[in-house]
N, C-alpha and C positions, 0 to 999 in steps of 0.2 A: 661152496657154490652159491649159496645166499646169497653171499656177502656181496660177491662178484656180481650177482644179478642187481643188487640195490646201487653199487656202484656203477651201474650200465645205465640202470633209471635216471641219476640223478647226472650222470654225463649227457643225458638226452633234455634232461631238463633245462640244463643249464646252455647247453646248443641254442634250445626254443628260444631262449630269451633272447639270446644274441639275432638270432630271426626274427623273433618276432616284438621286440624292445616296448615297454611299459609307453600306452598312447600317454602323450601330453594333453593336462587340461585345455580346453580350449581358451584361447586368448578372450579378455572381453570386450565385449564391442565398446564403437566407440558411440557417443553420444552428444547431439544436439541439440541443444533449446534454444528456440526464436521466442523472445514474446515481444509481442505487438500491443504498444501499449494506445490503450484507449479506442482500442476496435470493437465495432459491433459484428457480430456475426453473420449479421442480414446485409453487412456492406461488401465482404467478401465474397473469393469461390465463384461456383458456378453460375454464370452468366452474368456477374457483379464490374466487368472490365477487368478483371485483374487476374489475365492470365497465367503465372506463375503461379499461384495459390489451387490455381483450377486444376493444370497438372499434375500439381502435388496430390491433391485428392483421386488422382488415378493412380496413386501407389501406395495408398494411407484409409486410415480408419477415419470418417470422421464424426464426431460425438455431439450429435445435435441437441441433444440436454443438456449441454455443459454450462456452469455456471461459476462465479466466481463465490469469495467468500465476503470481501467488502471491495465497494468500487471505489477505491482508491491506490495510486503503485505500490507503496512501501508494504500493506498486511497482505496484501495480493501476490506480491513476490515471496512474501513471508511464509505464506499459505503455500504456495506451489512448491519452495524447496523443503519446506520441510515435515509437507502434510498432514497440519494441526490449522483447526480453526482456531479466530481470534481470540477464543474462551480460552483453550489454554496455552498460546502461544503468547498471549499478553499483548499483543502489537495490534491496534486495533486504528492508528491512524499513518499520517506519514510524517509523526515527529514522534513518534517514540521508538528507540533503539533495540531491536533484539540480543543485543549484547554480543560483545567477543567472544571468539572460540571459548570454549571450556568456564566462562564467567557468565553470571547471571541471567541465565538458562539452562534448563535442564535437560534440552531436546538439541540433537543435531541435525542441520542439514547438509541436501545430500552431497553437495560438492565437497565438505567436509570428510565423508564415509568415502566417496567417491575419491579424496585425495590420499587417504588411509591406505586402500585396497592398490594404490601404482598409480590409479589415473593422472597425467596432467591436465590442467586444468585452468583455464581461462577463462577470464569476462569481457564484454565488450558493452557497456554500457553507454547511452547516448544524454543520460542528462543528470545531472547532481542529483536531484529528489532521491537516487539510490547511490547516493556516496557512501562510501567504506564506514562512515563514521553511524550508517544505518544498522552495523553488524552485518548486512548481508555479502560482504565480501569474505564472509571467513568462509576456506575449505579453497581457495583461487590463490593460483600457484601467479597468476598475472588481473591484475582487475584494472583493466582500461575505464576511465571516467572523466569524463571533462569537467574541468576548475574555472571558477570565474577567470578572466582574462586569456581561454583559450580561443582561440583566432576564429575556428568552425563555431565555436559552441556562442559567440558574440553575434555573429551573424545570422543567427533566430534564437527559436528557444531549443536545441538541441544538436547534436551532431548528427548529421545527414545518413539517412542509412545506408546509403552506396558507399562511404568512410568508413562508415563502422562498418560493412561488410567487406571491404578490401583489409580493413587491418584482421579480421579472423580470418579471411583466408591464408593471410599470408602467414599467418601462426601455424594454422590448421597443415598448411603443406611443409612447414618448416618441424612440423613434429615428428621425431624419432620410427620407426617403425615398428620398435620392439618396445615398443609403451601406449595402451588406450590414451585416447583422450577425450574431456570432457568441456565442448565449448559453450558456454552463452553467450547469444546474442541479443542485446533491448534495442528495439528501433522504436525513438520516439516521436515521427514526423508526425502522428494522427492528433495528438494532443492538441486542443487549443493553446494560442492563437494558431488558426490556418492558414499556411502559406500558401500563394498561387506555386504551380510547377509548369514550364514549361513543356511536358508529357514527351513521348516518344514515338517509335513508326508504329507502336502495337497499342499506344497507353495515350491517352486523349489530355491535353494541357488545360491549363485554366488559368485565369487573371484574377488580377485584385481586386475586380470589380464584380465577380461570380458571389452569390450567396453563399453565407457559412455552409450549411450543405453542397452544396457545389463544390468547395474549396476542400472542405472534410472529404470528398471522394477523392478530389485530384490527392489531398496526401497520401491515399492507399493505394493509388496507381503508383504515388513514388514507391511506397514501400514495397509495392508488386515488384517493382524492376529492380530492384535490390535485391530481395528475395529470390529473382531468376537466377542472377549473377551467383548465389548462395548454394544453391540447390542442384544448379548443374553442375556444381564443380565438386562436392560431396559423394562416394562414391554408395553404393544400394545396401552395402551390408551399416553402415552408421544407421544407429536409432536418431529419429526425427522427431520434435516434439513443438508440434505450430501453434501458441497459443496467445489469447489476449487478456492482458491481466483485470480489466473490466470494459464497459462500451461506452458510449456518448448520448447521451438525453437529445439534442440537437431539437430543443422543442419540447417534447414530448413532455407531458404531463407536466408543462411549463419545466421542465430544467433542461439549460441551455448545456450544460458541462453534463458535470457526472461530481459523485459524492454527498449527495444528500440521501436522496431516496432509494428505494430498494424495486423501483419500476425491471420489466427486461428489458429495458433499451440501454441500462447499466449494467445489470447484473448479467444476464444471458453472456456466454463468453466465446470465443472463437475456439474450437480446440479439435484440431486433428495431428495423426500422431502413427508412426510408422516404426514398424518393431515385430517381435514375433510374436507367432499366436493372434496378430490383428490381421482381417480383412481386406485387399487391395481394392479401394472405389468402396470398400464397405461403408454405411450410415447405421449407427446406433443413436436412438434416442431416448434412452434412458436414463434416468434422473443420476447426471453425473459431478462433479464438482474438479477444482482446479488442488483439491489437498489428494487425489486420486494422482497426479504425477507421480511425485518422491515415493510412493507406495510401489508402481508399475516400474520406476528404475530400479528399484532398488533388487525385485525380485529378477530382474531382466538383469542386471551388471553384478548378482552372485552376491549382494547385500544382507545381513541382516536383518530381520522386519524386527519394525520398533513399535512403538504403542502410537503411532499417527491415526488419523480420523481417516485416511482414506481407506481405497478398494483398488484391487486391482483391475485396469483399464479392459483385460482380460477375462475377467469374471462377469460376473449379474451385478447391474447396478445396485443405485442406494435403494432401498424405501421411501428414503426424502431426504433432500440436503437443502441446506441454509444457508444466508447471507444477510450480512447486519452493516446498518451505519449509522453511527452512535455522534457523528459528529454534530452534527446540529443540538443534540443534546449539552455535548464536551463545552459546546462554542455560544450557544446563545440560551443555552436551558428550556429548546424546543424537544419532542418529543422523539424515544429513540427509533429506528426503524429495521424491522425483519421482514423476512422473507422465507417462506419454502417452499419447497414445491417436489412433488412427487413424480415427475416425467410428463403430467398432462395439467395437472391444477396448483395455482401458484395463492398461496394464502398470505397478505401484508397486512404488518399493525407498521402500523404510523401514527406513532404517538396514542391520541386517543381513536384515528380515524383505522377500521379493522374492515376490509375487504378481501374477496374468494372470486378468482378468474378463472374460467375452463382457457387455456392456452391454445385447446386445441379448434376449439370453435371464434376462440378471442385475442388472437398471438400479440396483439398490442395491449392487450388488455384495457379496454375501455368500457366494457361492460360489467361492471360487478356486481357480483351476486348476495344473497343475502348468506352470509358464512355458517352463521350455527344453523341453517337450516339446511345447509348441504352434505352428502354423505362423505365426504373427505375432509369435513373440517376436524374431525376430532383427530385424524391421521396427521394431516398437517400445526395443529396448534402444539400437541404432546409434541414434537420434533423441536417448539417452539422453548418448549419448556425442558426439555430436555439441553437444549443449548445454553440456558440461563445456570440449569442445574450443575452443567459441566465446568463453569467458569472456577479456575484458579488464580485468577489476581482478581482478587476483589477491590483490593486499593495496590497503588504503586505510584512510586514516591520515583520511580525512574525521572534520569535528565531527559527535558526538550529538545530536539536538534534544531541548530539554528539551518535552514536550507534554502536554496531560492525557489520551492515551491510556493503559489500563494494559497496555501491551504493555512495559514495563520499557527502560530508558535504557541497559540496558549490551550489551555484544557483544563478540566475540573482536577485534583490529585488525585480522584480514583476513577477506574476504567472500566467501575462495577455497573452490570445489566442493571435495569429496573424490574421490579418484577410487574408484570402484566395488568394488574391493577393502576402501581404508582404511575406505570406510562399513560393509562390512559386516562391521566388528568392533567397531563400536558398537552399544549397543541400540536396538529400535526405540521410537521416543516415542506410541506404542499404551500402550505397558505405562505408563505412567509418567505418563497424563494426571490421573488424580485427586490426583499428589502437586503437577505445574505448576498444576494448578487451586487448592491452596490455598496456595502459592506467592505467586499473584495474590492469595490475601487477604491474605497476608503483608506485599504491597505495598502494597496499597490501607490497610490498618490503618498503613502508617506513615505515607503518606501523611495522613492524618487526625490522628495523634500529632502531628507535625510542625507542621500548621497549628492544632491548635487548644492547642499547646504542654502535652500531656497525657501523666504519665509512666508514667501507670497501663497508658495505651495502647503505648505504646513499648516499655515492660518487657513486654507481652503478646507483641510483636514480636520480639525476644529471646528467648524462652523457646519461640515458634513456631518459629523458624527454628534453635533447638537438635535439636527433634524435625524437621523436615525436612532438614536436613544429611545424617545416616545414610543418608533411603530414595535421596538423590542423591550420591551418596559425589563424582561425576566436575564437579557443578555449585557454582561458585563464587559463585552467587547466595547462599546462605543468609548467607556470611558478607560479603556485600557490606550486602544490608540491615540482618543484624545492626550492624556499623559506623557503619550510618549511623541505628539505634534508640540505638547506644549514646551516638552524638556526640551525639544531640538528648538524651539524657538529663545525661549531660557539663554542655553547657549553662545548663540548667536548673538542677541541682544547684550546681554549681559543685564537684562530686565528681572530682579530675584521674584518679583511678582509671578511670574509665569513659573516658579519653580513650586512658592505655595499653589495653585492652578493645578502644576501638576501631580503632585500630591494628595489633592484632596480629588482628581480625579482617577488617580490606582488605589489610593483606599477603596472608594465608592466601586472599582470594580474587585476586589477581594470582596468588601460586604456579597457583592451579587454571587461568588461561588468560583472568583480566580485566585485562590489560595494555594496553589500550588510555591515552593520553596525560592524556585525561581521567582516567581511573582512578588513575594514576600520579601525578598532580599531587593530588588527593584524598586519595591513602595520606600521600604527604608532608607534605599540610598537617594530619592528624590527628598524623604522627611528631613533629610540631615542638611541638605543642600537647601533645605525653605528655609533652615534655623527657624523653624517654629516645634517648640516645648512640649505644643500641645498634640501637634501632629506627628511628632517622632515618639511620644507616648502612646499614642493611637496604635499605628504600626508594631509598636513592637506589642501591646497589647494582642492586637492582633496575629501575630505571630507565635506567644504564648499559647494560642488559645486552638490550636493546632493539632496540640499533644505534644507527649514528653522527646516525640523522634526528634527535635529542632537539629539541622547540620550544626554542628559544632561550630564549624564557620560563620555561620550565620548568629549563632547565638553569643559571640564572641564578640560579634559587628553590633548583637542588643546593648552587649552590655558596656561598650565601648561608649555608646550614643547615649543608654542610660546614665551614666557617670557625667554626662555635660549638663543633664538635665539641671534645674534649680532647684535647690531648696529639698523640701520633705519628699516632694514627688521623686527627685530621682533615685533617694534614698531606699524608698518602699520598691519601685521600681526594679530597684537592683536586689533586691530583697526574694520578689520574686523570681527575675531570672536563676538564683543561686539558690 
């Protein structure tokens, strides 16, 4: 009789299941990131003209504390997929590489995990500065990117975001059913230079004749009407994710761009973002940062958490989050510059110049306060030092990428903070932005010299970078270009004079602090080309003096050059290299 009854149980039980059948996981959503490069926050949204962005904030969270990590694209994208500040993601400008999947890094991002877990996965990228050769294409089952000589990408400085938004949709609708998927989209129209737009029946046009503000808005109405086209055709269960990877000076505290300074007209970020557990029309202003994405997908698409610096977009904000730009330091041995800020008070060292803003009485910040006498300075400075503290690439010998950003190819070999003292016995890069700004023309003019083999232009380049030397006595930029107007002129001429010239003008920028291995292999191969004895001894002294890391290659190329030398010297010479 027992037996009988346990046999009746488990015929019952085995019914239920056929009834009642084991639920299946839920599928995982799918997922969308816009980033808008070179947006300010205060130029979007509500009542800014750009209404697609407005709409969107009636179905979205949006994060009025939001900040970036540096105002630049390459560590700002870097930041966002893979939720580590530049301390220890190592990528602190837009020429150094985060490296290949699984190579020279030790952190992944998320489209990576994201392609792990089923997602597929695309890019739709609108300008080289984030070409594949940046690493940030790893974890992208397709990464769309425009190459010199693409037809769109000739006709300004980017592909149009109505192009790049028709080529994701037509991904987007062409993707399987029975697989998430994972889109990016960069639209780069905000970027300087700005172009006039024509506008539309809802979006207001502008000419070539409008002021750069002026012109900077019409691009965000373009971007607006892309973004329409985008967002209506996505359906309401996809995660949304609107953000910009830093803002535009446009003036402001004299910087006309973005990348030097740590002001909010840079730093402040665009960021709203639709998902669960956020707020529809909701405003949170909590001190938030752009390394809090890859944290909130990750949790949100069944991920992982990894050891990233962010928060979930869902929870209580930071205490305080930070943002650095070191490049004026990298480039001309001005002083480096942070930022933090706690949700209301924003505290910046700028080299030696250390100011404390109430953001909420001061949102441009033009008043500053006196710091160590305010009660948030010790909140905000500890955050300061805490970022210094956290740094793991102290030096890095990583390759330059060669790109057609003009944010310039060279940098010191290490990527190491200063600490708080040594910064502030440099100057602040405030004072000093109108002579980096023609700098960049200096660059961009050889650039053009170069390609269109023009010596008229070259020699203009030389003669610039004479007069800019003086106002930057500490920056080893002038006579790196200069070197590199003189080789292309060298060239051309077939004049060897200009090859000693250039020579003795990339030593003179190693002496100042561009000793990086690139740099170092460049002096040499200009020394060898002057046939001077004295100067291919120079160089490669200088290359010795390095440390024992020297590439093989290069050390191979010393002692190649060492062996021509004459006499005793190259004897000793080779002596040392071995």
């Amino acid at each position: 009789m027992r037996r009988l009854i346990l046999l009746c149980i488990f015929a019952i039980l085995i019914a239920a299941g056929a009834l009642f059948p084991a639920r299946k996981a839920p599928r995982p959503p799918n997922v969308l990131i816009v980033t808008l490069d070179t947006v300010r926050p205060d130029s979007i949204g509500r009542d800014k003209g750009t209404p697609a962005v407005e709409a969107f904030l009636d179905e979205a969270t949006l994060f009025a504390g939001a900040r970036t990590t540096v105002p630049l694209t390459v560590p700002a994208h870097v930041s966002l997929f893979s939720g580590l500040y530049p301390a220890k993601s190592g990528v602190h400008d837009n020429v150094t590489p985060c490296g290949a999947a699984g190579h020279e890094r030790s952190f992944s991002l998320i489209a990576e995990q994201l392609q792990q877990r089923g997602y597929r996965t695309a890019a739709f990228v609108s300008n080289p500065v984030l070409a594949p050769s940046t690493g940030v294409d790893a974890g992208f089952d397709l990464y769309a990117c425009p190459e010199p000589g693409d037809p769109e990408y000739e006709l300004g400085h980017c592909i149009p975001a109505e192009s790049r938004v028709r080529y994701a949709l037509h991904w987007i609708h062409a993707a399987p059913p029975d697989r998430p998927w994972m889109a990016w989209v960069h639209l780069y129209d905000a970027h300087g230079p700005y172009q006039a737009w024509k506008g539309d029946a809802r979006r207001a046009g502008t000419s070539p004749e409008d002021s750069d503000r002026e012109r900077y808005a019409g691009e965000l109405r373009r971007v607006d009407a892309a973004l329409e086209l985008l967002l209506r055709k996505v359906d309401k269960e996809t995660i949304v994710v609107l953000v910009s990877d830093h803002g535009e000076g446009l003036g402001e505290h004299g910087e006309v761009t973005h990348g030097w300074l740590c002001f909010a007209s840079c730093i402040d970020t665009f960021l709203a973002v639709r998902g669960p557990g956020l707020e529809a029309g909701g405003v949170d202003s909590g001190a938030r940062s752009i390394v809090d994405i890859a944290c909130t997908l990750r949790d949100w698409c069944g991920l992982p958490r990894t050891s990233d610096d962010g928060r979930p977009l869902t929870g209580p904000p930071h205490e305080v989050v930070v943002s650095e730009s070191i490049r004026a330091w990298r480039v001309h041995n001005l002083g480096q510059c942070f930022a933090s800020f706690d949700g209301r008070h924003t505290l910046i060292e700028s080299g030696r110049r250390l100011v404390l803003y109430d953001r909420k009485e001061d949102p441009s910040e033009l008043r500053p306060a006196d710091p160590r006498q305010h009660p948030a300075f010790e909140r905000l400075d500890r955050a300061l030092h805490r970022l210094r503290s956290a740094q793991r690439h102290p030096e890095s010998d990583q390759p330059m990428l060669e790109t057609t950003s003009p944010y310039s190819t060279l940098r010191r070999p290490g990527a190491g903070y200063l600490s708080s003292a040594d910064n502030a016995k440099l100057k602040d890069p405030a004072e000093h932005l109108e002579t980096m700004d023609r700098m960049l023309v200096a660059s961009e003019l050889l650039g053009l010299g170069d390609q269109t083999r023009n010596r008229a232009i070259l020699e203009r380049v030389v003669e610039l970078t004479r007069t800019l030397a003086p106002e930057l006595p500490e920056s080893a930029q002038p006579y790196e270009l200069r070197a590199k107007a003189q080789a292309g002129i060298a060239s051309m001429s077939g004049e060897s004079r200009y090859w000693l010239d250039a020579t003795n003008s990339m030593i003179r920028a190693v002496e100042l602090g561009y000793s990086s291995w690139e740099v170092l292999s460049n002096a040499l191969e200009l020394a060898v080309r002057s046939k001077s004895a004295d100067r291919i001894a120079r160089v490669i002294d200088l290359t010795l003096s390095r440390g024992p890391r020297v590439p093989p290659d290069l050390l191979q190329r010393c002692r190649d050059a060492a062996a021509n030398l004459p006499g005793r010297s190259g004897r000793l010479m080779m002596d040392r290299i071995d």
